[in-house]
Residue, then its C-alpha position, 0 to 999 in steps of 0.5 A: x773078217x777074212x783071214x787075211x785081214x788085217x787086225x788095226x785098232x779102231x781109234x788110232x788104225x794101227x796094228x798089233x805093232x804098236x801094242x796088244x789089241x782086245x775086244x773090250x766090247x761085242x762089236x764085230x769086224x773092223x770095229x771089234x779091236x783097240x789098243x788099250x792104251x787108245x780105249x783108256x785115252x779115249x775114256x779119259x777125254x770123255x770124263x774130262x769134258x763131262x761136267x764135274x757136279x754128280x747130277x750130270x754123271x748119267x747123261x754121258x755114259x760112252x766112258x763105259x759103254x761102247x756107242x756102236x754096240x752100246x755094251x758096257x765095255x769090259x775094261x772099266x774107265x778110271x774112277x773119277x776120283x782117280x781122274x781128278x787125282x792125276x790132275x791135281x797131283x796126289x798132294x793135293x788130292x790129299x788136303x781136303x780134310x776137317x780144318x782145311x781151307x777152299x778158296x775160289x781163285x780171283x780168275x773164276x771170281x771175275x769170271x763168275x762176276x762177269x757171268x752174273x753181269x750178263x744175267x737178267x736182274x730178276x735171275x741174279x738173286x737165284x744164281x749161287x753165283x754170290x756163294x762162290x765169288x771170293x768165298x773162303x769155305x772152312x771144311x767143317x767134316x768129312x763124310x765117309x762114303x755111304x752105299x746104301x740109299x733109301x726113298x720114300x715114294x710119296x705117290x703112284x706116280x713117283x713109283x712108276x717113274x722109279x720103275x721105269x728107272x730100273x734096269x733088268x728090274x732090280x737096279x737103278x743108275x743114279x750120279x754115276x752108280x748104280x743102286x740094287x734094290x734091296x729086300x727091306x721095308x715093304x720087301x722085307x723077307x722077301x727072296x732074292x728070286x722072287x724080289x722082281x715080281x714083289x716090287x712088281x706088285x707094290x704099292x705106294x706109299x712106301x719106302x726103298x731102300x737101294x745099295x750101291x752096286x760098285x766098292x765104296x770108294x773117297x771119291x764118293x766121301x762127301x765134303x762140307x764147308x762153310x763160307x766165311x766172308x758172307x756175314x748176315x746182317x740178320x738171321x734167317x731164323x730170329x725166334x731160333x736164336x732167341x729160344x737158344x741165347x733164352x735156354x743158356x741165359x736161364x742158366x747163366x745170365x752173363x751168356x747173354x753179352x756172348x757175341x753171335x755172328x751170323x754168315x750164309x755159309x753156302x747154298x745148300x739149306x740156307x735157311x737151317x742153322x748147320x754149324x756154330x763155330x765157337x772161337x777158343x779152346x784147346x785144339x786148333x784154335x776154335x770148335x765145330x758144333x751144330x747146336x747154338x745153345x751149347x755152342x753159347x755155353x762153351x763161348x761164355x764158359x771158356x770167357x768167365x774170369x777165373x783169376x786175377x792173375x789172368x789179367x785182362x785177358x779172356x778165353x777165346x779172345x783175339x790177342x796181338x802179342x807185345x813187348x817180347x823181347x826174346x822173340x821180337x818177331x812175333x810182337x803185332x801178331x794176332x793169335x787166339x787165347x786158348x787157357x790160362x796155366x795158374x801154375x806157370x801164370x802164362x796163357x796158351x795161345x795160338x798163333x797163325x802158323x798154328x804153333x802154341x806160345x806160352x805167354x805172360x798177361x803182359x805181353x798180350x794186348x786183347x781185342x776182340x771177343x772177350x764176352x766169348x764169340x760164337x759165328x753162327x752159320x746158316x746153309x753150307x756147300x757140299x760136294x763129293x771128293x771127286x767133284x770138289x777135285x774136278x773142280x780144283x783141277x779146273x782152276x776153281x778153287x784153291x786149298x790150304x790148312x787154316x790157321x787162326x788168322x782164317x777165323x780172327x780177320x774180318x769177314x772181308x779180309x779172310x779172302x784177302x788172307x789166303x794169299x800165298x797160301x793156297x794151292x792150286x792144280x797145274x795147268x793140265x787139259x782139265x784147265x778152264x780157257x780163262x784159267x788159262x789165260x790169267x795164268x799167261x798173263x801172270x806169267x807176262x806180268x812176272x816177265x816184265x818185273x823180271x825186266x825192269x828190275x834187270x834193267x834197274x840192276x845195270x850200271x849206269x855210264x861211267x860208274x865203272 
């Protein structure tokens, strides 16, 4: 380029009077410079449009690679964790937690149900569409981001794909990151010089091992919840249920009357057990475990009568308060008994806001579960912390604390429960088309109350 050229930015053509010009990549010419401004608005579209799961994140690289020169460019996209965080706002970026609520809002609900409709019958039992219709998923844990990643290569064949994967020999683009191989195993020892030409010279069977080469990042946190409006009239495993309700009734024989509610928690592994939710105990009103047998034995242990002062009235029940007089608010309210205090002769119980009452045997009504209850939930869903942000920027899903009122409502109301609860992303360009549409037609709805009730507020004739 002349002298006398002049120096406009590729994207938006204007000059440095609208801002610093860089050469963020090794184009040349007309192409060589860009405002920063318009290459990060440019990224930004770019990862808006591109799908949120992880496996789609490598199909799509011109966020961080130029599509005229195809170098990488030297300013580095958002993360996309930061992305979805701008959409959601950085309250909710901040809810998924151990405790929270996902629920899937009635718009992609009926979105979901009007895709299934369109689906040959033979698709529709393969779709995870069920999964995610009105589902309400408990986050039972938060898993920090791990970097490293190990492969066992079953076959000649499966490590010459691996090889081909591998750029400049050493790394590997997998779900947006990229993995260096590693000197352990097989490689163990092995300099860092000479790590090429050792990995040249494998063989399989053998096992890789892969550390990601970008900082560890929360958006790479992975998130794990549960359905529960799924409820299985069977279990996927019967002998599985048998062998543990056998292992805790050799022991005490009462476990045996302990309720077990069975649900399909999520699509992932739906056939293996992955959470035993046992109601009770002294926390937010109930306990994750993974192992049924001991999640049987702390539903019958927290169940056992161990007074008569404790009334009728069990651990890890549903009660409905009654009769108070000094807050006769609460009276019909359905809580969780937790324990009983011999020395006050009052049962902790908590209650749907998540506040714990002492409270006298007599102003507590039992209902269920007062052989102790354990939901069994098999299979579970997962994503990352972006992708689960993505999602709700889209308008999927919701978020909200749960409380007991989450676990103690049946299977069928716990959608239902979430009402007014939940929170969701603005409407931002992430917004799907048909979130859109239900959030104007809200809006209208709203307007036409606002009307009616207006007009059923003027006086009539000659009321003045």
């Amino acid at each position: 380029m002349g002298d006398d050229e002049e120096i406009i930015c590729r994207y938006c053509f204007g000059g440095e009077e609208d801002g610093e010009l860089i050469s963020p990549c090794k184009c040349a010419g007309g192409q060589k410079h860009v405002h920063l401004k318009c290459l990060r608005q440019w990224q930004r579209i770019l990862l808006v449009t591109q799908p949120t799961h992880p496996a789609f994140y490598d199909r799509d690289v011109r966020h961080h690679t130029c599509n005229v020169c195809k170098s990488e460019f030297t300013c580095a996209p958002p993360s996309r964790h930061d992305l979805m965080a701008s959409f959601t706002g950085p309250e909710i970026a901040a809810l998924p937690d151990t405790g929270c609520i996902i629920a899937s809002h009635d718009a992609f609900s009926s979105e979901l149900e009007r895709q299934l409709e369109g689906m040959p019958a033979f698709v529709r039992p393969r779709s995870s569409y069920d999964h995610w219709i009105r589902g309400v998923f408990l986050i039972t844990s938060v898993e920090e981001d791990d970097p490293s990643l190990t492969l066992p290569i079953d076959s000649a064949g499966m490590l010459e794909r691996i090889r081909q994967r591998m750029e400049n020999g050493l790394s590997m683009p997998l779900q947006g990151r990229s993995y260096c191989l590693t000197p352990t195993g097989p490689l163990e020892g092995v300099a860092p010089e000479a790590l090429s030409e050792a990995f040249a010279a494998l063989s399989a069977p053998c096992t890789l091992s892969f550390r990601a080469e970008d900082p560890e990042s929360c958006g790479n946190d992975s998130i794990v919840a549960v359905n529960l409006t799924r409820e299985l009239p069977v279990p996927p495993n019967r002998a599985q249920v048998k062998q543990a309700v056998s292992t805790v009734c050799a022991k005490y024989r009462g476990a045996a009357n302990v309720e077990i509610t069975h649900f399909s928690g999520g699509p992932c592994e739906e056939d293996e057990l992955m959470s035993c939710i046992v109601l009770g105990g002294s926390g937010r009103g109930w306990t994750v475990l993974k192992d049924l047998a001991k999640a049987i034995e702390i539903a019958y242990s927290r169940s056992v009568k161990r007074c008569e002062e404790q009334g009728d009235i069990h651990g890890g029940q549903t009660v409905k308060l009654t009769g108070l007089q000094a807050c006769p608010e609460l009276n019909g309210e359905p809580g969780i008994a937790l324990r009983f205090d011999v020395s006050s002769g009052r049962w902790l119980v908590r209650l749907r806001n998540g506040e714990g009452k002492q409270l006298r045997p007599k102003n507590l009504e039992g209902l269920e579960g007062a052989n102790g209850r354990v939901f069994a939930v098999w299979g579970n869903a997962r994503w990352t912390r972006a992708q689960l942000l993505g999602e709700i920027a889209k308008g999927d899903w919701g978020l909200c604390r749960a409380n007991v009122g989450d676990v103690v409502s049946t299977p069928s109301q716990r959608w239902t429960n979430t009402a007014g609860r939940l929170a969701f992303a603005p409407i931002t360009e992430m917004t799907e088309s048909y979130m859109r549409e239900a959030h104007l037609e809200m809006n209208a709805a709203r307007a036409t109350v606002q009307m009616h009730s207006a007009e059923a507020q003027e006086p009539e004739p000659g009321d003045e």
